[in-house]
C-alpha positions in Angstrom: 118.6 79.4 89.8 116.4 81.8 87.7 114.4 84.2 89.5 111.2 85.9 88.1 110.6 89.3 88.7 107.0 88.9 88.8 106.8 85.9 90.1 104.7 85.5 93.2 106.8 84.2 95.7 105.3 85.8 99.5 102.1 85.6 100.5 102.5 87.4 104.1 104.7 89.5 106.1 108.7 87.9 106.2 112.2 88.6 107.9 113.0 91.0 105.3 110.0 93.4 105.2 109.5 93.0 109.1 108.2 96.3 110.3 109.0 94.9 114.1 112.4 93.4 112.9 114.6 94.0 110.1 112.7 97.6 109.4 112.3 98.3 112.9 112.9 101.6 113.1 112.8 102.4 109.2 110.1 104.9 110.0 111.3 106.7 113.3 110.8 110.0 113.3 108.9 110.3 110.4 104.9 111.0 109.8 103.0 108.8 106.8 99.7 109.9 105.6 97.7 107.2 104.4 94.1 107.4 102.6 91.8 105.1 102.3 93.2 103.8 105.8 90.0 101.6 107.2 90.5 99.1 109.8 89.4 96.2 107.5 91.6 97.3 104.4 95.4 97.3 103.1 95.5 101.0 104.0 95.0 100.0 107.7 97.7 97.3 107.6 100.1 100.0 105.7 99.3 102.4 108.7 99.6 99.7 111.6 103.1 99.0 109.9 104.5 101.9 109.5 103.4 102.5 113.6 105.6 99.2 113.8 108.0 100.6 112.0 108.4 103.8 114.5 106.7 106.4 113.1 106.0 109.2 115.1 102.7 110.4 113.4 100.2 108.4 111.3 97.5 110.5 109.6 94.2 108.4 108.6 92.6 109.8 105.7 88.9 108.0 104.6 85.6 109.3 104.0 83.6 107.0 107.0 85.0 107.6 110.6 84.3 104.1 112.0 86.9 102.4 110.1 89.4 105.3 110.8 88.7 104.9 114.6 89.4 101.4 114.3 92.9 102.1 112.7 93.6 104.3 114.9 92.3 101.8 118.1 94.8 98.7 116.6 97.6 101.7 116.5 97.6 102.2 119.6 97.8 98.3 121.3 101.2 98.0 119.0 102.7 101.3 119.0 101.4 103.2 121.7 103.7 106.0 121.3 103.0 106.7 117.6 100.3 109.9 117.4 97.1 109.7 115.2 95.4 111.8 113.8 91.7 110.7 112.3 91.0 112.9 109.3 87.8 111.5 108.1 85.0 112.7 105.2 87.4 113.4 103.1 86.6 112.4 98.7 89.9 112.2 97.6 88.3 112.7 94.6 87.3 116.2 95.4 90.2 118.9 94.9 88.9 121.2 97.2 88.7 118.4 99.9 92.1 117.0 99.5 93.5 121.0 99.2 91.7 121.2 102.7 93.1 118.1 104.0 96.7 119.2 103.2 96.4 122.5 104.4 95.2 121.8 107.5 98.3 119.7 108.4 100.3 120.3 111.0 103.3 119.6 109.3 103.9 118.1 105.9 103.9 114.4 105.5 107.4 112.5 105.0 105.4 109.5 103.0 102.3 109.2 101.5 100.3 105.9 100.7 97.0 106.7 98.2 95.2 103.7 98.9 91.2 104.9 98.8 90.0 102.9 95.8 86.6 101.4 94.2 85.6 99.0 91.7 82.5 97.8 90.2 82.4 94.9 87.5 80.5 95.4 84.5 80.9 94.4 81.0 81.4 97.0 79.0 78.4 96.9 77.1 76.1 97.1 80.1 77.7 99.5 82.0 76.5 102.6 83.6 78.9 105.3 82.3 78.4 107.3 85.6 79.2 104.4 87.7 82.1 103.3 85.0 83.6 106.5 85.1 83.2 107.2 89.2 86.0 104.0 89.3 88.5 106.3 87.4 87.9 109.4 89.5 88.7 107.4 92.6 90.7 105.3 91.5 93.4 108.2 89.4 91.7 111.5 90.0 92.4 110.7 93.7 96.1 110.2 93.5 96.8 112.7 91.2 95.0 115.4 93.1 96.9 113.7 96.5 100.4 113.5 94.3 99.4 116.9 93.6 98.3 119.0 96.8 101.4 116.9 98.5 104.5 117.8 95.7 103.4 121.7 96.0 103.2 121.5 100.0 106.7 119.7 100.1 108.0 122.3 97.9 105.9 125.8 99.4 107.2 124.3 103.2 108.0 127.0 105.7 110.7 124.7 106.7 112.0 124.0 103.3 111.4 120.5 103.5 112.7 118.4 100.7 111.8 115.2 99.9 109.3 112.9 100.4 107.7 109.5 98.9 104.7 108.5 97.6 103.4 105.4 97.3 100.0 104.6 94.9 98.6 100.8 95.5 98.3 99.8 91.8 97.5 96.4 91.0 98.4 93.4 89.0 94.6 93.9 87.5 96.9 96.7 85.5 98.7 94.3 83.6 95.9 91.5 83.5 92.6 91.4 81.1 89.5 90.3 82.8 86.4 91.0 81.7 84.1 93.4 83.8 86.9 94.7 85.0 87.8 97.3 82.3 87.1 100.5 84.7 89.5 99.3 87.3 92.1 97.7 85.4 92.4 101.2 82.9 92.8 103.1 86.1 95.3 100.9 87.6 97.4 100.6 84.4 97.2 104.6 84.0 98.0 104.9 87.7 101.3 103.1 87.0 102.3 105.3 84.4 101.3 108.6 86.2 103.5 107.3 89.0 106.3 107.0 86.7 105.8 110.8 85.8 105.3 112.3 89.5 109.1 110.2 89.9 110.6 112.0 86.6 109.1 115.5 87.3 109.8 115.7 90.9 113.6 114.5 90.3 113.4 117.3 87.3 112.7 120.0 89.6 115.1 118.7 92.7 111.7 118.6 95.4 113.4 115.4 96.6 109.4 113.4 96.3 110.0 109.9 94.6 107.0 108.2 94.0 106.1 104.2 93.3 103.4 101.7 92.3 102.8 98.8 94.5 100.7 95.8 94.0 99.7 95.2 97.1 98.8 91.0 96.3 95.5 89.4 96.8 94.3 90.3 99.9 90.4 89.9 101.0 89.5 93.4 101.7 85.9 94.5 102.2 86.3 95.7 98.7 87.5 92.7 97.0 84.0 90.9 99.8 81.5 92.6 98.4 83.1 92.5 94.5 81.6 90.2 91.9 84.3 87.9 90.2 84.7 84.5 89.0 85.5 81.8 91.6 89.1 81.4 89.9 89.8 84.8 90.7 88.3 84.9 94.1 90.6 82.2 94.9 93.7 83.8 94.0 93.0 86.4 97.2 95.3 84.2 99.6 97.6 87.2 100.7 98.1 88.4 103.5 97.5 92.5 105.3 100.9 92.4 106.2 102.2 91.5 103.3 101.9 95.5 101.6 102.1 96.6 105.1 105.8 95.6 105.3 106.4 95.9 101.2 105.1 99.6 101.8 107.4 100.7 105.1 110.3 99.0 102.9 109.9 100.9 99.6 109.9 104.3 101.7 113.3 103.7 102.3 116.5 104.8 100.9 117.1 101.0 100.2 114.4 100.5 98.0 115.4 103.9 95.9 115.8 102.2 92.6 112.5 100.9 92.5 111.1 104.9 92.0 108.9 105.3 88.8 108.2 101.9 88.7 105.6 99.1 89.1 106.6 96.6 92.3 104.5 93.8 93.0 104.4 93.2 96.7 104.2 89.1 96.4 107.7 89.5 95.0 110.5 88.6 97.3 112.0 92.1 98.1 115.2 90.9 99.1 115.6 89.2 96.0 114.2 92.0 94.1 117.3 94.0 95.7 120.0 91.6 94.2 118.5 92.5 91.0 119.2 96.2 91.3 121.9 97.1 89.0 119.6 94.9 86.1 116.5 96.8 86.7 117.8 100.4 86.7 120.1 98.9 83.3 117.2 98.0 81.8 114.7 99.9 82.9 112.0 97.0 83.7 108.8 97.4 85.6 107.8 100.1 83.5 104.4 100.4 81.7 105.8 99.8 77.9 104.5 98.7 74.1 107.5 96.3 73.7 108.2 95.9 69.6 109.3 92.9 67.4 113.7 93.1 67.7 115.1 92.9 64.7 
């Protein structure tokens, strides 16, 4: 039986990506920083999972505390023993901000999810360039200046911590032309590539940080709620929280190493995804790429 690498086969949490099963444990011992980590969001789902998952620290980063103290409230009914810390107000867009948030940690993160993220749809012709141009700040200003402030503390660390993952939520809007959504899908498609680079770089200079792109599938966030978008769209959002939540705690893994500087789609079985390994690293797929005629 074929099997497409794309192809959207999960929809919500399963054996394989189990934070309370099969990854149980995956995390211990480990603290996650997660931005964009609201109750009502992926990033909250990514944090409650890695909890699952045995973390011993969870560090919510957002810029409105409510949400963050809602995280943190759900942490503690199903992992009671995982600390969290609420670091809230913080424009991951703003260097100085995201400088402050990192040095102000008590100890430097073993994985880091940028999540925070914005959209508006308007056609091009009829947008407002501020607002247009606010989507790519969030959306790739963010992570690089996260990717950025977290590489140089992994590598300036007292204890001389190495390694480290990062994980940017992408999505398939990278790969996928709709209209009024040019903003969002340029930042997503630039976010894959500049995920490939912070992989290549990092393993250049032996810090140990590997860093991914995840599609997170089509969750209803409060985002995607208050989002304009044509009904045939809206009725593609039939994923699960979970679903990134477990992909997430699973691509921070040792397992899930050859997936590094790529683009990985969480609605894609994992654990068939794995049986593919030797193909993808051969052929170097889920990479951003102009693909030629073959002569």
């Amino acid at each position: 039986m074929s099997f497409n690498i794309l192809n959207p086969t999960r929809h919500d949490t399963y054996p394989f990506i189990d934070p309370s099963h099969n990854l149980r444990g995956a995390a211990a011992g480990k603290t996650v920083l997660i931005t964009g980590a609201g109750a009502q969001g992926i990033g909250g789902a990514i944090a409650q999972a890695f909890a699952r998952a045995g973390a011993s620290s969870v560090v919510l980063v957002g810029r409105r505390k409510e949400p963050l103290s809602e995280t943190r409230d759900l942490i503690g009914r199903v992992a009671p023993g995982c600390r969290v810390v609420v670091a809230d107000g913080v424009d991951v867009s703003d260097a100085k901000q995201v400088d402050k948030l990192f040095g102000g940690l008590e100890e430097v993160p073993d994985v880091v999810v940028s999540n925070a993220a914005t959209t508006q749809t308007e056609l091009i012709a009829e947008s407002d360039p501020e607002v247009w141009w606010r989507t790519l700040e969030v959306n790739l200003k963010g992570p690089y200046l996260i990717a950025r402030a977290y590489v140089n503390a992994v590598r300036g660390a007292a204890k001389k911590k190495m390694g480290g993952r990062i994980i940017n939520v992408s999505s398939n809007g990278s790969w996928n032309c709709a209209p009024g959504f040019s903003a969002y899908s340029a930042s997503k498609i630039a976010l894959n590539s500049f995920s490939e680079y912070v992989d290549t770089e990092e393993r250049a200079a032996g810090s140990g940080v590997r860093c991914v792109a995840m599609h997170p599938g089509g969750v209803i966030t409060e985002m995607a709620e208050r989002t304009e978008m044509a009904e045939n769209m809206r009725k593609m959002l039939v994923d699960q929280p979970g679903l990134p939540g477990g992909t997430a705690v699973f691509l921070s893994t040792d397992q899930a190493t050859f997936l590094m500087g790529r683009f990985v789609s969480s609605t894609c079985d994992m654990e068939e995804l794995e049986k593919l390994k030797e193909r993808v690293v051969e052929e170097d797929l889920l990479k951003s790429r102009v693909v030629g005629l073959k002569r």
